[in-house]
Backbone as a ProteinNet text record, in pm:
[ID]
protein_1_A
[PRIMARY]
XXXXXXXXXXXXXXXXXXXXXXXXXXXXXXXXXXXXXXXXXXXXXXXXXXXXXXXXXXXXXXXXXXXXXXXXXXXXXXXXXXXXXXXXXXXXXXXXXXXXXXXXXXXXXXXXXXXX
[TERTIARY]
412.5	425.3	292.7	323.1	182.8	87.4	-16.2	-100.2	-93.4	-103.2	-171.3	-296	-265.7	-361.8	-507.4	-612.5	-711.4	-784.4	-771.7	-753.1	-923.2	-1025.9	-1141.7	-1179	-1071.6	-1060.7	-1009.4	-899.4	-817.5	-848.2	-980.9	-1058.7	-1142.5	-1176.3	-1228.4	-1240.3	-1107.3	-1041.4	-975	-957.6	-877.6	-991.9	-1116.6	-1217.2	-1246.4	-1174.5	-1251.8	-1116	-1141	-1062.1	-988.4	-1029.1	-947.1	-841.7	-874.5	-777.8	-646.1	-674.5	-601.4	-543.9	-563.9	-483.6	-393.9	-426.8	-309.1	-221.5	-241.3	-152.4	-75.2	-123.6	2	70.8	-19.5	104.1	216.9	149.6	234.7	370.7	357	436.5	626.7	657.7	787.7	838.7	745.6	685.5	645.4	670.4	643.8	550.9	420.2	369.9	218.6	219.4	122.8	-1.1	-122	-265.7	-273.4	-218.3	-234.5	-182.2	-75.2	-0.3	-74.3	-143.1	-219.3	-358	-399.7	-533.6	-483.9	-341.8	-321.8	-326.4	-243.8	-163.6	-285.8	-383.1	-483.5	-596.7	-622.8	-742.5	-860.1	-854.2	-911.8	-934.4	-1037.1	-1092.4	-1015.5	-935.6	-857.2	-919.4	-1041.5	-1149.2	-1154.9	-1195.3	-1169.3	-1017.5	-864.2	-763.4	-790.5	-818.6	-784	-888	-990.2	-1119.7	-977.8	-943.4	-888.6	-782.3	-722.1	-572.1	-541.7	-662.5	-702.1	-725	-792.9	-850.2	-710.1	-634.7	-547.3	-436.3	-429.8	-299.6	-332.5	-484.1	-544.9	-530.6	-540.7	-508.8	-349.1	-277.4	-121.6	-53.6	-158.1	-130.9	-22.5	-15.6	46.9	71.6	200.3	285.1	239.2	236.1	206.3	365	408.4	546.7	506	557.8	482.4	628.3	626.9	739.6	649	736	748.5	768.2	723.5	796.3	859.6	924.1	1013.6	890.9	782.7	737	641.8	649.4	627.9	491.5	428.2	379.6	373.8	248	277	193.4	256	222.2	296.2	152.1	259.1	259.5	323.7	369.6	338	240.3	233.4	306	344.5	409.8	365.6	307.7	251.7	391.3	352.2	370.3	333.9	190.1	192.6	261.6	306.9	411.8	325.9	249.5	208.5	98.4	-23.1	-122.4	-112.6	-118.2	-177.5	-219.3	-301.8	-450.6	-466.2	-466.5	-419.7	-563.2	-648.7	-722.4	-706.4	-753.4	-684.1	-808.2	-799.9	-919.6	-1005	-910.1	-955.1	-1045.9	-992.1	-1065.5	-919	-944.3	-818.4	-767.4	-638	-498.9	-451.3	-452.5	-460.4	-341.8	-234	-79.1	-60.3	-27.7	-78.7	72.6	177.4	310.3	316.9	309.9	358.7	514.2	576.7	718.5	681.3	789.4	735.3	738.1	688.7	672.9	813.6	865.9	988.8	975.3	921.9	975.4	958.4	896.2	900.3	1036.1	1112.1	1185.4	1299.3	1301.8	1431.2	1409.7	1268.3	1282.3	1301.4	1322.2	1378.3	1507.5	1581.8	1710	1786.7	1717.3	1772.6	1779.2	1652.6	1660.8	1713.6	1774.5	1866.1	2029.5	2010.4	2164.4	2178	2092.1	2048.2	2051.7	2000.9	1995.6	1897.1	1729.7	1590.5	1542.2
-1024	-882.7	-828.5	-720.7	-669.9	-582.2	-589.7	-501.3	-359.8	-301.1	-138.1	-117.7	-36.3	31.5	87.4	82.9	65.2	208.2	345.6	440.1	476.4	493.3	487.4	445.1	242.1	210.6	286.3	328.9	403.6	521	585.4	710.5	691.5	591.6	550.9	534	455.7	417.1	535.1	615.5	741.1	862.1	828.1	893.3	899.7	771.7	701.8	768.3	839.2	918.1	818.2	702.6	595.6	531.1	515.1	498.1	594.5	705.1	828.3	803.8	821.4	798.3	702.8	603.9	453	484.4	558.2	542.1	650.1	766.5	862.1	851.1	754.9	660.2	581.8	492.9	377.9	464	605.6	657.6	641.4	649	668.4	517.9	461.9	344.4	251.9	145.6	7.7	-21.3	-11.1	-50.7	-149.6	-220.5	-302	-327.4	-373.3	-362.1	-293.1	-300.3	-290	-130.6	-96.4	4	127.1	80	158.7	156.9	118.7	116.7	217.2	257.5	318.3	459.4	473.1	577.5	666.2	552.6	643.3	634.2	571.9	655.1	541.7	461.9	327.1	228	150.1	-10.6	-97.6	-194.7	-276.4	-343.3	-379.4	-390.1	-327.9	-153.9	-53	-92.6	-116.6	-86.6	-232.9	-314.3	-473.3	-414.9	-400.7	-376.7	-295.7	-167.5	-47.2	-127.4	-242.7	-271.5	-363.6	-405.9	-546.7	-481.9	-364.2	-296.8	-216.1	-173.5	-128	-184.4	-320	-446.7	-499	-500.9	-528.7	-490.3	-341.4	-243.7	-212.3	-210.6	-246.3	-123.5	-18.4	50.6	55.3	-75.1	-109	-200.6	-227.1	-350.7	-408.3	-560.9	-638.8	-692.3	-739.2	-754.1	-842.1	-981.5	-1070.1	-1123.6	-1114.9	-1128.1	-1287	-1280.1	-1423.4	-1366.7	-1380.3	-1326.7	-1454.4	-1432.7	-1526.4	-1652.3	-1611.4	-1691.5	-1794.6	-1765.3	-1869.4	-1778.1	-1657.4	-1626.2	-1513	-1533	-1438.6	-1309	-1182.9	-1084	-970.8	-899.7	-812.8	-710.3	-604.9	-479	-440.8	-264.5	-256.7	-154.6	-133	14	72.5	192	201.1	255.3	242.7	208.5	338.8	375.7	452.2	644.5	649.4	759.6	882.4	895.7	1002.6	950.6	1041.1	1059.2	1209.4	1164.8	1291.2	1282.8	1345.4	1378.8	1494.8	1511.5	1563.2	1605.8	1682.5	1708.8	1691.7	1700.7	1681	1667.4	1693.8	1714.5	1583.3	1511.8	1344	1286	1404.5	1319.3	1306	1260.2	1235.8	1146.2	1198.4	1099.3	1124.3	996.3	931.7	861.8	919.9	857	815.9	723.7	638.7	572.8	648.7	598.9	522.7	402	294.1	269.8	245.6	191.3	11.1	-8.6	-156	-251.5	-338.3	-422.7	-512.3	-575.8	-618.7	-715	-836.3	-953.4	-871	-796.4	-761.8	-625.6	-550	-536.4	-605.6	-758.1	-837.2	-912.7	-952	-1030.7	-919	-748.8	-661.3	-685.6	-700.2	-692.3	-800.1	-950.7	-1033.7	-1010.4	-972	-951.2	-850.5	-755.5	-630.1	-724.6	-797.3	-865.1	-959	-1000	-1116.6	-1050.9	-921.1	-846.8	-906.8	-916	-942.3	-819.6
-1172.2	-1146.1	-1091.1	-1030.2	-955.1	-1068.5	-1058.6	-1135.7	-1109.5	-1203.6	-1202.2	-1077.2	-1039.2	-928.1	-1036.7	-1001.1	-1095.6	-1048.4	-1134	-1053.4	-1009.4	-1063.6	-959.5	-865.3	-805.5	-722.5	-568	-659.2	-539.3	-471.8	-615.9	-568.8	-448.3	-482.3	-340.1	-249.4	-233.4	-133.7	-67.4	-106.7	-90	-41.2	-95.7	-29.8	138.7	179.1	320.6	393	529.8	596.3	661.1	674.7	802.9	704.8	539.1	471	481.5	434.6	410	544.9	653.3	818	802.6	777.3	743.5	643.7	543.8	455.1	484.7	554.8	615	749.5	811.5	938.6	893.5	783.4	732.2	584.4	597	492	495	633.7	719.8	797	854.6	941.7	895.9	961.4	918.1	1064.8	1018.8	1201.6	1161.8	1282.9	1298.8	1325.1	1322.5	1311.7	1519	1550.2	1671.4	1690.6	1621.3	1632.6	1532.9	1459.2	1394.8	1418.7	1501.2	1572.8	1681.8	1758.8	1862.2	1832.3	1670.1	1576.5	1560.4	1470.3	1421.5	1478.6	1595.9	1675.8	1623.3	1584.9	1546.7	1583.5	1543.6	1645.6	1508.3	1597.8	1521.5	1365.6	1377.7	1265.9	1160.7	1204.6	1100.6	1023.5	1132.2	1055.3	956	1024.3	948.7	780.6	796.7	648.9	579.6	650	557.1	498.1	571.2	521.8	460.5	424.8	303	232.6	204	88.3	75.1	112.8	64.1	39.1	96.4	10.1	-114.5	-99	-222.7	-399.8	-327.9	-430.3	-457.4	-400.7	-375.7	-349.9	-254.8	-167.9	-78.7	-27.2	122.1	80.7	172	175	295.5	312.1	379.7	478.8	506.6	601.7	718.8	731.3	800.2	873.9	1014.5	1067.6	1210.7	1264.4	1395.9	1467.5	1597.9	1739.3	1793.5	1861	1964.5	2007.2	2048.1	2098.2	2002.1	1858.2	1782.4	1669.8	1721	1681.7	1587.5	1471.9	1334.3	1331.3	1316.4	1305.5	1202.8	1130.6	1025.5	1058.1	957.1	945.8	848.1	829.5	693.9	664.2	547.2	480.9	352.8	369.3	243.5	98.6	41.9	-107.9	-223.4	-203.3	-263.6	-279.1	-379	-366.7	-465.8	-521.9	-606.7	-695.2	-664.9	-761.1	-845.8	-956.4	-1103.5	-1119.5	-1194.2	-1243.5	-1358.6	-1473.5	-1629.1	-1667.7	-1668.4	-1748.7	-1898.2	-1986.9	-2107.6	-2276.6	-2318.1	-2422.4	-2423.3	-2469.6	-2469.5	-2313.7	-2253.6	-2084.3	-1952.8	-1865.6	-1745.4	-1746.2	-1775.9	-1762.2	-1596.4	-1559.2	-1447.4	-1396.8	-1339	-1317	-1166.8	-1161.3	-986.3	-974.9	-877.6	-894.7	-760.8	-725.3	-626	-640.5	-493.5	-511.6	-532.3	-625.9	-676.7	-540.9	-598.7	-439.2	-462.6	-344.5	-329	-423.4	-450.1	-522.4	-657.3	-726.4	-829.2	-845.4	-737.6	-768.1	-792.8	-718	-741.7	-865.6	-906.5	-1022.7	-1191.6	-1114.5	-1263.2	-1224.6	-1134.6	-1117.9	-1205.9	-1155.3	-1194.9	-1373.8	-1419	-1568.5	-1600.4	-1538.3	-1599	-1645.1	-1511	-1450.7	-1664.7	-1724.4	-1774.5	-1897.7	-1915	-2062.9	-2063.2	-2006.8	-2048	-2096.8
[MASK]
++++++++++++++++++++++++++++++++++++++++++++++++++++++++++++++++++++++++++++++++++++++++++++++++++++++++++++++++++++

């Protein structure tokens, strides 16, 4: 299963404007290092750093397809759906809602299917 998003990480990450651009291209869209270098006004480099650091964190989905002519290229889509942030006596409660990533939604299915 995928880990928790590690939320000072993501503060971070969420700090950097070329992040924030990718992840509101990639919100609707499934598009590619090339297509998001076009989208967001970016040198393919910038998108590739931003989009490791944000698969990393499990921001973005990764999507790795073939072309006809034998060659591999992905697609990313981001993932993340809602940050909270709770003030709270004790200190900040910190709620970081990602849509689950695909193999981990099929492997709850199979265990719903199973009574796990």
């Amino acid at each position: 299963m995928t880990e928790e998003p590690d939320p000072p990480e993501v503060f971070a990450t969420l700090d950097d404007e070329y992040a924030r651009d990718i992840l509101v291209a990639t919100k609707t869209d499934r598009l590619s290092a090339k297509e998001l270098s076009e989208e967001c006004d970016m040198s393919r480099p910038t998108v590739s750093r931003r989009v490791t650091r944000l698969v990393e964190q499990g921001l973005l989905e990764e999507y790795t397809h073939v072309d006809p002519g034998g060659r591999h290229y992905s697609e990313y889509e981001a993932r993340l759906e809602r940050i909270e942030v709770l003030l709270q006596a004790e200190g900040f409660d910190v709620q970081i809602d990602v849509r689950p990533d695909p193999a981990d939604r099929i492997t709850s299915i199979f265990e719903e299917m199973r009574g796990d």
